[in-house]
Wavefront OBJ file of the C-alpha trace (Angstrom):
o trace
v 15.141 2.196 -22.538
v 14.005 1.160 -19.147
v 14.543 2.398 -16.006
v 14.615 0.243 -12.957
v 13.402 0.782 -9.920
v 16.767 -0.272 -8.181
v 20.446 -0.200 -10.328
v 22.839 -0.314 -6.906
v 23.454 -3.234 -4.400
v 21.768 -0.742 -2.240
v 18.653 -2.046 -0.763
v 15.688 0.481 1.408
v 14.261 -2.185 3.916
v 10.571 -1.093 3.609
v 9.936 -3.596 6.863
v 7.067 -5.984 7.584
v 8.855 -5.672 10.733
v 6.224 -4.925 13.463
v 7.709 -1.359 15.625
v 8.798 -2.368 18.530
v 7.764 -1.224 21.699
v 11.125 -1.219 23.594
v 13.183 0.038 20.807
v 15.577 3.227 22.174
v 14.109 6.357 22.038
v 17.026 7.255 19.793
v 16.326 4.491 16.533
v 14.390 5.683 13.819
v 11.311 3.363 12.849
v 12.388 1.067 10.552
v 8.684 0.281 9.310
v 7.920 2.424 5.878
v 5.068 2.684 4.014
v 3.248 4.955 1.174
v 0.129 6.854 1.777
v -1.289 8.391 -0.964
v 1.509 8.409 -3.046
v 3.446 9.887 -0.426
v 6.159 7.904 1.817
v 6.129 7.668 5.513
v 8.098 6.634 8.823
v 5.433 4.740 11.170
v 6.498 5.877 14.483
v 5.293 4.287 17.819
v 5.652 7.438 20.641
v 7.487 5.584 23.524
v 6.922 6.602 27.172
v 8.876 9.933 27.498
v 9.115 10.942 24.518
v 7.711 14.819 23.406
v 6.947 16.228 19.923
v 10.466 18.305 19.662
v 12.250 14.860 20.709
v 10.291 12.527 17.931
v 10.626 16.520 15.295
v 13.970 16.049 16.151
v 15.128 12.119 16.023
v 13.747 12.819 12.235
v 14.533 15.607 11.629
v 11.779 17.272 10.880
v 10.145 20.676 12.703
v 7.511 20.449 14.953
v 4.895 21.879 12.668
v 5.582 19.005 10.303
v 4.448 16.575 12.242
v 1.752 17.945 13.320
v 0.688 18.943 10.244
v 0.533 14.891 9.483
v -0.842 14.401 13.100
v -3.764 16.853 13.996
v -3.514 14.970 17.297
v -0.377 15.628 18.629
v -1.361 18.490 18.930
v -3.328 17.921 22.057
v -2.422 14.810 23.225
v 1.050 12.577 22.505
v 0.555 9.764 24.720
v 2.642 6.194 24.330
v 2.070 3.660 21.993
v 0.303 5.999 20.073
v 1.495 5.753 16.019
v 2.450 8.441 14.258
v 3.301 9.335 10.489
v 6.377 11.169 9.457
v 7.485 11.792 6.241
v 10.765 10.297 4.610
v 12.632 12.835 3.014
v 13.282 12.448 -0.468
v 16.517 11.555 -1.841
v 18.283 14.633 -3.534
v 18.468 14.249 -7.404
v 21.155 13.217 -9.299
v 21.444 15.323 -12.308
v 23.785 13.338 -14.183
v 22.321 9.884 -13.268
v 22.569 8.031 -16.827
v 20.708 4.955 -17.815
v 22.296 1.902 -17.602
v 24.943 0.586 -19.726
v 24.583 -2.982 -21.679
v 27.414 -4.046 -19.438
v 25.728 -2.906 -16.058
v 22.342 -4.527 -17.523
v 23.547 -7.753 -18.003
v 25.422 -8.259 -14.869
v 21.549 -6.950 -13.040
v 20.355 -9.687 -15.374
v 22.508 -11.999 -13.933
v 20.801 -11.603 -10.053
v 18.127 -10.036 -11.300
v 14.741 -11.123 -13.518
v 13.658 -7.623 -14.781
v 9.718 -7.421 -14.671
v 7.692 -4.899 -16.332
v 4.451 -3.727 -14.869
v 1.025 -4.562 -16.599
v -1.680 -2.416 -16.631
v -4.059 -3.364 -13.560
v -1.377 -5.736 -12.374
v -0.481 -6.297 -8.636
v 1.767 -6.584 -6.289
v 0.349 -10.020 -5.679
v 0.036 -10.634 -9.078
v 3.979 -10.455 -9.267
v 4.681 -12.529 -6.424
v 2.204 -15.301 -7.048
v 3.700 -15.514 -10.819
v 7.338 -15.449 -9.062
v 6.610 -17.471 -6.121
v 8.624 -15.333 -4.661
v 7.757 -13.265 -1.454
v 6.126 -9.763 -1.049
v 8.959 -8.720 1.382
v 11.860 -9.471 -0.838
v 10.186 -7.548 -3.362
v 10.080 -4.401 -1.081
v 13.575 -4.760 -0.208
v 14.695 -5.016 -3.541
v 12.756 -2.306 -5.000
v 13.824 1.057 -3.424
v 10.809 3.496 -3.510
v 8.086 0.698 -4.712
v 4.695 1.177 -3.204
v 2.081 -1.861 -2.785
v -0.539 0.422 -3.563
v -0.073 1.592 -6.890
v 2.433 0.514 -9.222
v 3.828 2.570 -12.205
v 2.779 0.655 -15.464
v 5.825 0.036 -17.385
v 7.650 0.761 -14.871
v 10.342 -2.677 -13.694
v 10.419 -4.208 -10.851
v 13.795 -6.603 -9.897
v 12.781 -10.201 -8.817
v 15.638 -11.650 -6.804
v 16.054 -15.232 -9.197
v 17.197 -17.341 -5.686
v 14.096 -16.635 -4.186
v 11.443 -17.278 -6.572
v 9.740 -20.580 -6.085
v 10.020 -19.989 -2.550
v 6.921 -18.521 -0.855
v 3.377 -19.325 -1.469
v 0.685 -17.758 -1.803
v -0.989 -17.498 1.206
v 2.516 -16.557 2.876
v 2.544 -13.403 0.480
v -1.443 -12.764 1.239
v -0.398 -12.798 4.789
v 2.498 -10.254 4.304
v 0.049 -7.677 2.483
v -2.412 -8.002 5.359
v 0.380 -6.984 7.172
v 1.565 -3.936 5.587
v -2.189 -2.915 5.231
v -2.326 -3.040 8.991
v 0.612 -1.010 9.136
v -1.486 1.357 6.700
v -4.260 1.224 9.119
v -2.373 1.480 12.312
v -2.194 6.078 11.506
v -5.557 7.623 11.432
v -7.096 8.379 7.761
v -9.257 10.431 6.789
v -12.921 8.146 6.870
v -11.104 4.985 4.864
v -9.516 1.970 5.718
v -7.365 0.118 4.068
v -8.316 -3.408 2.802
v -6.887 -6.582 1.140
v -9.125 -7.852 -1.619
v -9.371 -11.577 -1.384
v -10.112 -14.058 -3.623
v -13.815 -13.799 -4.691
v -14.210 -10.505 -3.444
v -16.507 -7.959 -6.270
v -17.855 -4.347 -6.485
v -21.182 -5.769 -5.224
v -19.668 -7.773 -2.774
v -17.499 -5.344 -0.828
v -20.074 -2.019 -1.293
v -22.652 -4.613 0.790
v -20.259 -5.410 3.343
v -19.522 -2.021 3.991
v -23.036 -0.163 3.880
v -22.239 1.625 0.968
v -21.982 1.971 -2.625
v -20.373 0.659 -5.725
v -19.638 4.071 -6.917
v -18.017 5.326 -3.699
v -15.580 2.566 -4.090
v -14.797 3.403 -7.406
v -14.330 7.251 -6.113
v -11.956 6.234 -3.540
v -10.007 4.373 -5.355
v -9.053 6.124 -8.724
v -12.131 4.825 -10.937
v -11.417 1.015 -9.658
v -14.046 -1.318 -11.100
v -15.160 -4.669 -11.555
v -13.136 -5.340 -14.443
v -10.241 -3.970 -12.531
v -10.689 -5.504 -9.021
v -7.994 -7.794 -8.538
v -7.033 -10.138 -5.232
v -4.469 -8.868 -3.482
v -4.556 -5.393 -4.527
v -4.781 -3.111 -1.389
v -7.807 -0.740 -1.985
v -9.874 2.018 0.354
v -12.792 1.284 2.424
v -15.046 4.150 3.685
v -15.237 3.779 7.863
v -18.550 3.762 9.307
v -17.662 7.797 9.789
v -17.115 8.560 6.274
v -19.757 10.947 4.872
v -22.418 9.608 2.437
v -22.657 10.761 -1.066
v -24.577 13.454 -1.994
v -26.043 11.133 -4.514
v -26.892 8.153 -3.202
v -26.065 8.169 0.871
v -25.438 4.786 2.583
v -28.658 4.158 4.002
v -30.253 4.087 0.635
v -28.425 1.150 -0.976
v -29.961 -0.195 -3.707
v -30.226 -4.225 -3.737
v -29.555 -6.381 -6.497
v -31.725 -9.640 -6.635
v -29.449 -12.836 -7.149
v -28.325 -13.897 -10.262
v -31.103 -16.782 -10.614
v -33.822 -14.595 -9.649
v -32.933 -12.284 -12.644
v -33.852 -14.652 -15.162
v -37.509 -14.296 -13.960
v -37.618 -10.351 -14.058
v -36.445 -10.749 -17.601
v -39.031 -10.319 -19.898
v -39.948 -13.797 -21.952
v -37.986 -14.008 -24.660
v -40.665 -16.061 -26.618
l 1 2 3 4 5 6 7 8 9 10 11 12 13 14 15 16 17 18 19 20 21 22 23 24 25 26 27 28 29 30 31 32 33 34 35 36 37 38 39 40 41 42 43 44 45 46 47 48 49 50 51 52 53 54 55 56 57 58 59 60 61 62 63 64 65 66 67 68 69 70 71 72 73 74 75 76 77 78 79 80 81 82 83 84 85 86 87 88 89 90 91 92 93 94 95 96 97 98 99 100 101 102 103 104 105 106 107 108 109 110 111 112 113 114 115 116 117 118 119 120 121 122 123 124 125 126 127 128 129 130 131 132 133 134 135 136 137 138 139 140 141 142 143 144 145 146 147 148 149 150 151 152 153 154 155 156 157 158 159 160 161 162 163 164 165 166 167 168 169 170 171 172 173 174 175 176 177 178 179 180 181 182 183 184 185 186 187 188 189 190 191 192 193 194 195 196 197 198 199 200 201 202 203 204 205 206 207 208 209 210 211 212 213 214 215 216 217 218 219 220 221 222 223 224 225 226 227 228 229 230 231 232 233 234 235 236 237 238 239 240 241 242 243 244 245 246 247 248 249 250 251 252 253 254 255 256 257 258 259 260 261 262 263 264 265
């Protein structure tokens, strides 16, 4: 039997709602995303605030955070972002799966979606027509990054048919800048768009197919899909040992293969 992702009323608001810069020194971020698997408060340091004020408005020690922020160690300065982590909820031993009588009345709100191998976010909303962000909110602990094959997702019926699909492109450029807005470690994150390949994006970036596919679980051409959110080495991201950056290898175009090809007659 499945699972889903969200059986209560309850809803976690993972916000495509930009930090703001005035908000009291005393409210939590409500902007949450997942790095690496892992889920995270992004926190904008207002003026005045220290590392045991920001430990403590969390909840979390000191060393945490600076064990997710190298940097604030030296300097905490305003404006600057920060990651913290969100605890995780405590377990519920006796949690049981969901009765026929609780399924149908999700049914009744609810279209229950299960996740395709290689499918996307994107992929969801453009078949729903419905938007990224009421996926999110619906979806307690769903991350845009990687979803869990066979895992279901709840897609609210009254909204599908509602956003397009350059609205929900636009909301996953915005939660990748959210990504981006935190230091990583020599990656960025990125938004394939429509028409983007291997070739294509390894080019752009000075490097190589196969470093893509390393930073991003074995991704390949075959499963490169628009709208997926995927890992782009930053211009201070070491080469590989086997082929470094500066030693690309370039492909002819397509038309000018046909005359390296030996003649077939």
């Amino acid at each position: 039997m499945y699972r889903p992702i969200l059986i209560t009323a309850a809803c976690l608001c993972i916000g495509l709602t930009p930090v703001s810069a005035s908000a009291p020194q005393s409210q939590k971020s409500e902007t949450i995303v997942y790095i690496g698997g892992e889920k995270f408060y992004i926190h904008t340091v207002q003026p005045g605030q220290t590392l045991y004020s920001i430990a403590r408005l969390y909840g979390v020690s000191e060393q945490t955070l600076v064990a997710y922020n190298p940097t604030m160690a030296d300097v905490l300065k305003a404006d600057q972002n920060v990651k913290i982590p969100v605890p995780a909820p405590q377990m519920q031993p006796d949690e049981a799966p969901l009765t026929a009588r609780q399924e149908k009345k999700l049914r009744k709100k609810f279209i229950l979606h299960t996740v395709e191998a290689h499918e996307t976010l994107y992929a969801i909303s453009k078949r729903y027509g419905i938007s990224v962000e009421t996926l999110l909110e619906d979806n307690e602990n769903l991350d845009p990054t990687h979803l869990t094959i066979g895992g279901t997702l709840l897609v609210r019926k009254k909204e599908v048919g509602k956003t397009s699909n350059a609205e929900n492109l636009a909301e996953l450029e915005e939660y990748k800048e959210k990504l981006n807005s935190v230091p990583t470690d020599g990656f960025r994150y990125y938004v394939v768009r429509p028409g983007d390949t291997m070739y294509s994006l390894a080019h752009a970036n000075r490097t190589t197919e196969q470093t893509l596919s390393e930073l991003n679980e074995g991704l390949s051409s075959a499963t490169l899909k628009a709208g997926a959110i995927i890992k782009l080495p930053t211009a201070d991201a070491p080469a590989t040992a086997e082929q470094p950056a500066d030693t690309l290898t370039v492909r002819p175009p397509a038309e000018k293969l046909l005359t390296l090809a030996p003649d077939a007659a």
